[in-house]
C-alpha positions as CSV (number, residue, x, y, z in Angstrom):
1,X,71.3,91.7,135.1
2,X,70.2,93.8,132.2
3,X,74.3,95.5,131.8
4,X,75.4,92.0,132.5
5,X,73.6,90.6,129.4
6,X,74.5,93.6,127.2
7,X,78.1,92.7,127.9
8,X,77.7,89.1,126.8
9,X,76.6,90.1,124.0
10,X,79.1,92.4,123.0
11,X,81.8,90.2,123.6
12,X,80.0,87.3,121.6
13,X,79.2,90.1,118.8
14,X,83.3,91.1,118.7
15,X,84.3,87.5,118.9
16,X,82.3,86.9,116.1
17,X,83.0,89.8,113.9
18,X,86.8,89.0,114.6
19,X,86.5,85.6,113.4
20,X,84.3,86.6,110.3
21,X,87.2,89.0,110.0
22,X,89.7,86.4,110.0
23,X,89.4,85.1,106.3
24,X,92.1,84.3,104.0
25,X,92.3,88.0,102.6
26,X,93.2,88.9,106.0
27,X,96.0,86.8,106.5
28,X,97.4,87.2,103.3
29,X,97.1,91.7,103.9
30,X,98.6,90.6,107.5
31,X,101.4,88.7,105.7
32,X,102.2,91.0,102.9
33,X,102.1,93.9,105.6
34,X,104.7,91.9,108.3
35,X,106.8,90.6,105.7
36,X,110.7,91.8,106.3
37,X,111.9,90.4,102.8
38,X,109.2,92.5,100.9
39,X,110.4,95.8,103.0
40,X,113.9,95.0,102.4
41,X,113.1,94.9,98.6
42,X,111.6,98.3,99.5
43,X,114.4,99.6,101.1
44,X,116.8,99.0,98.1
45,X,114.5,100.2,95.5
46,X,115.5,103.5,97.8
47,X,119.2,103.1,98.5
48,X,119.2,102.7,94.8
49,X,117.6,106.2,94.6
50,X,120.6,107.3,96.6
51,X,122.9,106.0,94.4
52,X,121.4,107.8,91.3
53,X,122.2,111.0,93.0
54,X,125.5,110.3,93.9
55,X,126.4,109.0,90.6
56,X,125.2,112.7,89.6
57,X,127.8,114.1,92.5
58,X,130.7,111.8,91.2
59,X,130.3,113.6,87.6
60,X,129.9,117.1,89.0
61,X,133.3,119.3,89.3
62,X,135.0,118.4,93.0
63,X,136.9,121.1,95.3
64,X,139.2,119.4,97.6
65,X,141.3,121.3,100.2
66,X,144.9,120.2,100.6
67,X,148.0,120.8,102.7
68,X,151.6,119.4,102.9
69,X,154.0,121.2,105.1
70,X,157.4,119.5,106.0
71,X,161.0,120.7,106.9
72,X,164.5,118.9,106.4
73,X,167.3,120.2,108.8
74,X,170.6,120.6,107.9
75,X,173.0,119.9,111.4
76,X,176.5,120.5,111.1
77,X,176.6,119.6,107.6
78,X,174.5,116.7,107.5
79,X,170.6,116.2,106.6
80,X,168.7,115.4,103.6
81,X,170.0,116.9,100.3
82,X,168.4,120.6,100.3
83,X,168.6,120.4,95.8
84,X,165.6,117.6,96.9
85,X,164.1,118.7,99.7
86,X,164.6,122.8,99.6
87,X,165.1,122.6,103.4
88,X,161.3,122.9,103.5
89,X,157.7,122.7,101.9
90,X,154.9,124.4,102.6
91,X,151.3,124.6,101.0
92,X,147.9,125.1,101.2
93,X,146.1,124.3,98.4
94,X,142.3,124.6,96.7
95,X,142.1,121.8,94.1
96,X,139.6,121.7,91.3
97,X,138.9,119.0,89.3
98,X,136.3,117.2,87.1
99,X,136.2,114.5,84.4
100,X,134.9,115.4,80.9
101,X,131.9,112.6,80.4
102,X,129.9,111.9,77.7
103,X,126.2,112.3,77.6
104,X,125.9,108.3,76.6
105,X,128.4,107.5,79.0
106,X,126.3,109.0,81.9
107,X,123.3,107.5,80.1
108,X,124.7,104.4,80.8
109,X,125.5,104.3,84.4
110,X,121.9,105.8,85.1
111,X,120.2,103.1,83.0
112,X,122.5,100.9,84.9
113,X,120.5,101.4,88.4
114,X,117.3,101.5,86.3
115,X,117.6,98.0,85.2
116,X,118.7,97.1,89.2
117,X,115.5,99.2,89.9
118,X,113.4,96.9,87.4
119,X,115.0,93.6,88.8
120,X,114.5,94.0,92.5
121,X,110.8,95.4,91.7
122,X,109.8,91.9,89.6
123,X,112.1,90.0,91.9
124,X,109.6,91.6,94.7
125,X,106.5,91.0,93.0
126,X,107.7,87.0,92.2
127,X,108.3,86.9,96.3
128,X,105.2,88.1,96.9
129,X,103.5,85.7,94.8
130,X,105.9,82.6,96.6
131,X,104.3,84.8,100.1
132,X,100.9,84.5,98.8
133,X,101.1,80.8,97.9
134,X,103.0,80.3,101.3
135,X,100.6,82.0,102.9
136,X,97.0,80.2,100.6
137,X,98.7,76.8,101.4
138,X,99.0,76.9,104.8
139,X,95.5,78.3,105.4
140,X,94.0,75.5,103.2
141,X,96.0,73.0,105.8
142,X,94.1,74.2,108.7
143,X,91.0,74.6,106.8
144,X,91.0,71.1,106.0
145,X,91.9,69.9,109.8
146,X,89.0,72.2,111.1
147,X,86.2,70.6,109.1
148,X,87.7,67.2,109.7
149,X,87.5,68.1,113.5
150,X,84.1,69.3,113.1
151,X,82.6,67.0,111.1
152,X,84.1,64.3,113.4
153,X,82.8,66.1,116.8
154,X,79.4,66.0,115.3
155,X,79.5,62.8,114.9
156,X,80.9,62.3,118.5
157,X,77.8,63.8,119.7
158,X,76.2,61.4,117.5
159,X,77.7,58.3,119.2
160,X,77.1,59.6,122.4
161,X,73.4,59.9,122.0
162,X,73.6,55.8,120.5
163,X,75.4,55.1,123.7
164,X,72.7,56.0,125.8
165,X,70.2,54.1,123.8
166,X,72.6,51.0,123.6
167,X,73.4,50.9,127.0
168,X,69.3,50.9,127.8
169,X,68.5,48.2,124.9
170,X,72.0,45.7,126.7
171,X,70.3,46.3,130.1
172,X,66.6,44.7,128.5
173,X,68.7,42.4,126.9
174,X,68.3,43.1,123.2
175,X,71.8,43.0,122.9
176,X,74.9,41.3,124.4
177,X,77.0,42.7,126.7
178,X,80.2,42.2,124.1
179,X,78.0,44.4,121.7
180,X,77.9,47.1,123.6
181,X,82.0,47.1,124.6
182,X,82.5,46.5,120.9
183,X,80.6,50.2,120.4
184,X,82.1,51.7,123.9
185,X,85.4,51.2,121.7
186,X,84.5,52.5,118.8
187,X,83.2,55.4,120.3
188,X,86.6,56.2,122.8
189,X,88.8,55.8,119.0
190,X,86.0,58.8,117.8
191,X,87.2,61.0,120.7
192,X,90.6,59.8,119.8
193,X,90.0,60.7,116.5
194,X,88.8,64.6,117.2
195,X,91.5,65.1,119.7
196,X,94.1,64.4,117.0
197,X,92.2,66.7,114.7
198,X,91.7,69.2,117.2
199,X,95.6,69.0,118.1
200,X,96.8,69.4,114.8
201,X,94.3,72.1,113.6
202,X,95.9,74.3,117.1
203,X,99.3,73.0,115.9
204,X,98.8,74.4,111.7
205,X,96.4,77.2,112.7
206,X,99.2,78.4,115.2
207,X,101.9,78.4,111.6
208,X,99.6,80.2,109.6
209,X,99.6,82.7,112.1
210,X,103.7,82.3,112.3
211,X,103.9,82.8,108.8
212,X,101.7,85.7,108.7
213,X,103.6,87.4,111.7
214,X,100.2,87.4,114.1
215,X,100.6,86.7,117.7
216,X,97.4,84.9,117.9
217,X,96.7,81.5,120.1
218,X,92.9,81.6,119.7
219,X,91.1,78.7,118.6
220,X,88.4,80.0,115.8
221,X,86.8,78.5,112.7
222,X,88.3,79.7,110.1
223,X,86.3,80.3,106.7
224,X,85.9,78.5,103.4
225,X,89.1,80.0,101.4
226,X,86.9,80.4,98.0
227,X,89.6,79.7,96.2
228,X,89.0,79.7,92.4
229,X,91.1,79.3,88.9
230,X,92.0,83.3,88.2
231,X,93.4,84.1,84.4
232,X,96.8,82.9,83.9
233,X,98.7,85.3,81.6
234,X,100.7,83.6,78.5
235,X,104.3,83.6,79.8
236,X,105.6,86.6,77.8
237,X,103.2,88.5,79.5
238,X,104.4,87.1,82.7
239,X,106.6,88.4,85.7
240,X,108.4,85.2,85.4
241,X,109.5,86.0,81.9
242,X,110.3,89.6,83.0
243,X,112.9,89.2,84.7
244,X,114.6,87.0,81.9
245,X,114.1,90.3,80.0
246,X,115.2,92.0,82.5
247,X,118.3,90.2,82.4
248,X,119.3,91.1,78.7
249,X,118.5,94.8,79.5
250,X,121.7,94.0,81.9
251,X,123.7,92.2,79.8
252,X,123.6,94.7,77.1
253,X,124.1,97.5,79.7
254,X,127.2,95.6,80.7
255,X,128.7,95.5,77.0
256,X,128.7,99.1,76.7
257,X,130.0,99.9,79.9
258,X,133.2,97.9,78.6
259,X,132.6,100.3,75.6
260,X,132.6,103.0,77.5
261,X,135.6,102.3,79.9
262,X,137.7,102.1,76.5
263,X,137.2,105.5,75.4
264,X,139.9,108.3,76.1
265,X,139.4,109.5,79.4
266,X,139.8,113.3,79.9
267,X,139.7,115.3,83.0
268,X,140.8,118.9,83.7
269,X,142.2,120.2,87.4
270,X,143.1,123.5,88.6
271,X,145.0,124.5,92.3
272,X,145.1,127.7,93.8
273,X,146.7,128.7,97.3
274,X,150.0,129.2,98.9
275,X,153.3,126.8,97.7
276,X,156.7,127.8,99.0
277,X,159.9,126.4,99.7
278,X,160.6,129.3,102.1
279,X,163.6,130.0,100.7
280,X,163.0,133.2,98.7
281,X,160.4,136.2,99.0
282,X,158.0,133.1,100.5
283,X,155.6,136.2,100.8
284,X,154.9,136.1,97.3
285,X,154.6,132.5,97.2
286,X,150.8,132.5,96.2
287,X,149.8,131.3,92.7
288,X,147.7,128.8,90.6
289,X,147.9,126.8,88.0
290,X,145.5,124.5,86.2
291,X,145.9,121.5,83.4
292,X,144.6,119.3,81.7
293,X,145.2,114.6,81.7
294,X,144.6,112.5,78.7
295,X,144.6,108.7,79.1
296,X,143.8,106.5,75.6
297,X,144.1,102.8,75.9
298,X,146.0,101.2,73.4
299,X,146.8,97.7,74.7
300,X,145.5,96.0,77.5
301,X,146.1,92.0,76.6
302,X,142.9,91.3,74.7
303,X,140.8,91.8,77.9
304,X,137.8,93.8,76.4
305,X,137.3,90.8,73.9
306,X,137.3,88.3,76.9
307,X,134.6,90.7,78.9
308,X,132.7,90.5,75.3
309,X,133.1,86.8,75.2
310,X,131.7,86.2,79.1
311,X,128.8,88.2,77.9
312,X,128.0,85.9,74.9
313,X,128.4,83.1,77.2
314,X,126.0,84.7,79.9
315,X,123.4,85.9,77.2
316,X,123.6,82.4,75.7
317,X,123.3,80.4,79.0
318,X,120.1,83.3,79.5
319,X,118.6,81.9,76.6
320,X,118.9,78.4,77.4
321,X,117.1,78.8,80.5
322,X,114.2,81.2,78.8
323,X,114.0,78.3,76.4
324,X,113.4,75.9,79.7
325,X,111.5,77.9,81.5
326,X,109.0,78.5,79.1
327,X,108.2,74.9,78.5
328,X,108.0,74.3,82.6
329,X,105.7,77.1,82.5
330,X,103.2,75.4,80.0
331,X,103.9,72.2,81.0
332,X,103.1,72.2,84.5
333,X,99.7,74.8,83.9
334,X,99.0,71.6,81.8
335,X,99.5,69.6,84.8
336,X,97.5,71.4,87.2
337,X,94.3,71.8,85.1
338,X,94.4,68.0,84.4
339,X,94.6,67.3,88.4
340,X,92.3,69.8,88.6
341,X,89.1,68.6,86.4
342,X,89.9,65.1,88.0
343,X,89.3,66.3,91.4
344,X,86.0,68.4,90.3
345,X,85.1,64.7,88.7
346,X,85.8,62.9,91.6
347,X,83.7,65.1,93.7
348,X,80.3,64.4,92.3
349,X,81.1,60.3,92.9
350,X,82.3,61.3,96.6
351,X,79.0,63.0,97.0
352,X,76.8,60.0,95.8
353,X,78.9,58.1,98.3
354,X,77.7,60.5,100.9
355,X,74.1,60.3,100.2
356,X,74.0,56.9,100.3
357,X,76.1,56.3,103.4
358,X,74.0,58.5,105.4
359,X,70.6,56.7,104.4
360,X,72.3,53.5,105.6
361,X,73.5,55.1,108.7
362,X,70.2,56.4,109.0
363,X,68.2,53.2,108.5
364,X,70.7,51.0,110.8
365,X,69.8,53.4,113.7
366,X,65.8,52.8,113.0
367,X,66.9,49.1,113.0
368,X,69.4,49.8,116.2
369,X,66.3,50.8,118.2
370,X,64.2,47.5,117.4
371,X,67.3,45.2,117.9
372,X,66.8,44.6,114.4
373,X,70.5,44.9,113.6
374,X,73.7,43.2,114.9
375,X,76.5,46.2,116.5
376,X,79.1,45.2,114.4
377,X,76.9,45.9,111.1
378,X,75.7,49.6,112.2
379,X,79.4,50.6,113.8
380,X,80.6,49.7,109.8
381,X,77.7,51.7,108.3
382,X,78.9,54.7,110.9
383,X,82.6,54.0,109.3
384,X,81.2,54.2,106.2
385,X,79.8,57.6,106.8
386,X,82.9,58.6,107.8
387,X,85.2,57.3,105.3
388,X,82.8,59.1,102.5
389,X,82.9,62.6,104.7
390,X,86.6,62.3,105.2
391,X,87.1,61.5,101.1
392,X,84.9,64.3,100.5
393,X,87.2,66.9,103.2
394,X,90.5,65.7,101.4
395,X,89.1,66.1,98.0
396,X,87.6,69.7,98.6
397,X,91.6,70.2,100.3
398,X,93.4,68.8,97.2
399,X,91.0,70.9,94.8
400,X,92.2,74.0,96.8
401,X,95.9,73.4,96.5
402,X,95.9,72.8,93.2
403,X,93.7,76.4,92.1
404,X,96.5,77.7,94.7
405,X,99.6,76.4,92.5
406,X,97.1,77.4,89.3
407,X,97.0,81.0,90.7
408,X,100.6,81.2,91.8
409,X,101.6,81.8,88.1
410,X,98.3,84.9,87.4
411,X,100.7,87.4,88.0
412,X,101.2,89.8,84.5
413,X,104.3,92.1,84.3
């Protein structure tokens, strides 16, 4: 008996320490953790890496080995004309070669990656806070249909109890026997009502978990969210403005690659190995020889002025939507602090509605007991009470969505 009650209350002690456990912090970690777009931002942040090195490789000296080895008959007279093809060819060759670049020329293509380094990092951070809001949103949802469920079973159990005293006060007959079905039907749209709640807190409880990448199909109460207004930075101090700097830093990167790709390009080669004809002394035929290629553009059709002008046109469309942006930005923070401070207003008036709701629920029972009050009358004071609870739920659930839009934009660069 005594190991049998230890057990229960181990299992009640984990069950409850998993639920207390289960706050919006740990969906969001879960979330954040699980999330396959945030590891594939990850995962090029290190490819990228990669390609620094090879870029490193590609202006290093390369050794390549090469051999051509062919033969051209000549039957009876006819074949391929030996002054072109010296009957045959044979080599085996060691080629050296590497391009002379300039230090701001490889400057460039490094800073090149840098800035892809920069954007995929803010573009992960701004994913992170869409995750986060994703993630806050959905949690709110079934926050919200729990205490609706909650509140509504209580006051099941409530009706349940008035039942009982109904029933007995129809059978002395204080009241009618229509009174009492009137209140038998009130009561079966109550259980109505928390088996809707109940189904659709399973139904958004079972998302969050979805979205959070939990295999979960418990059914626990989940805590208050605490959500509150954090510090919103001013938008050039913003990850949403970041990556419109971020953006110049690629446009301007861009212009003097074309620059760069219209500078004389020089590269040296050498070759060393065996090259014969094996026509004469083709034991001697081993050798090297080395040089050096030029190439200067001259005239190419105006095209580097046209990849100048697509860059104005990029940089200015850039602007344009910095320009836009920036308003949004204001505009809707605006927006949210105004729904905001209404629903904090509304709140006290919801909660006056409460109080007195309750008192008159709470007096019509006194006067339910003495047959002192006709059914109808008490079952619309016991609306009452719930229409003011339900206002107050939705209110508390609206305040919450809105800090959640509030706080999507907190993140700083």
């Amino acid at each position: 008996m005594r190991r049998s009650l230890i057990l229960l209350f181990l299992i009640v002690f984990c069950t409850t320490t998993v639920a207390q456990n289960n706050d919006l912090n740990y969906y969001l970690s879960k979330a954040l953790r699980n999330s396959p777009l945030l590891k594939d931002f990850r995962s090029m942040i290190e490819m990228n890496k990669i390609d620094s090195l090879r870029i490193k490789a590609e202006l290093g000296p390369m050794l390549t080995a090469i051999s051509t080895d062919s033969y051209a008959p000549v039957i009876k007279g006819r074949g391929f004309d030996q002054a072109i093809t010296n009957g045959s060819n044979i080599s085996a060759l060691l080629n050296f070669s590497k391009g002379i670049t300039g230090r701001n020329n490889r400057q460039n293509r490094y800073d090149a990656l840098s800035i892809l380094n920069r954007s995929v990092s803010n573009t992960e951070k701004i994913s992170e806070q869409e995750l986060k809001k994703s993630i806050s949103a959905q949690y709110v949802t079934a926050y919200g249909d729990y205490q609706q469920y909650h509140f509504n079973n209580d006051v099941l159990g409530v009706l349940y109890n008035e039942q009982i005293l109904l029933k007995e006060l129809t059978e002395k007959g204080v009241y009618r026997q229509t009174d009492y079905l009137s209140f038998v039907i009130t009561l079966q749209q109550q259980e109505m009502a928390v088996d809707r709640y109940k189904n659709q807190y399973r139904n958004d409880f079972a998302i969050l978990n979805y979205l959070s990448g939990i295999e979960d199909t418990s059914f626990i109460e989940l805590p208050d969210p605490g959500l509150v207004p954090e510090t919103i930075p001013g938008f050039s101090g913003s990850v949403y403005y970041k990556q419109f700097y971020i953006d110049s830093l690629k446009i301007v990167n861009a212009r003097e690659q074309i620059g760069f790709s219209y500078k004389p390009k020089i590269s040296i080669m050498a070759d060393g190995g065996y090259l014969s004809s094996l026509t004469i002394r083709p034991e001697r035929n081993f050798g090297v020889d080395a040089g050096i290629s030029v190439a200067i553009p001259i005239f190419d059709g105006r095209q580097r002025k046209m990849q100048y002008d697509k860059l104005s046109i990029q940089e200015q469309t850039r602007k344009n939507y910095l320009d836009f942006y920036n308003t949004q930005y204001n505009q809707e923070l605006r927006r949210l602090y105004q729904q905001l401070a209404a629903c904090q207003k509304l709140k006290g008036q919801i909660e006056n509605q409460i109080t007195y709701t309750k008192a008159l629920m709470d007096a019509s029972h006194k006067l339910l007991e003495t047959g002192d009050i006709r059914v109808d009358e008490y079952i619309m004071s016991i609306s009452s009470y719930l229409n003011a609870n339900n206002q107050r739920v939705e209110n508390t659930i609206s305040e919450y969505f809105i800090i959640n839009e509030i706080n999507y934009w907190n993140r700083a660069n």
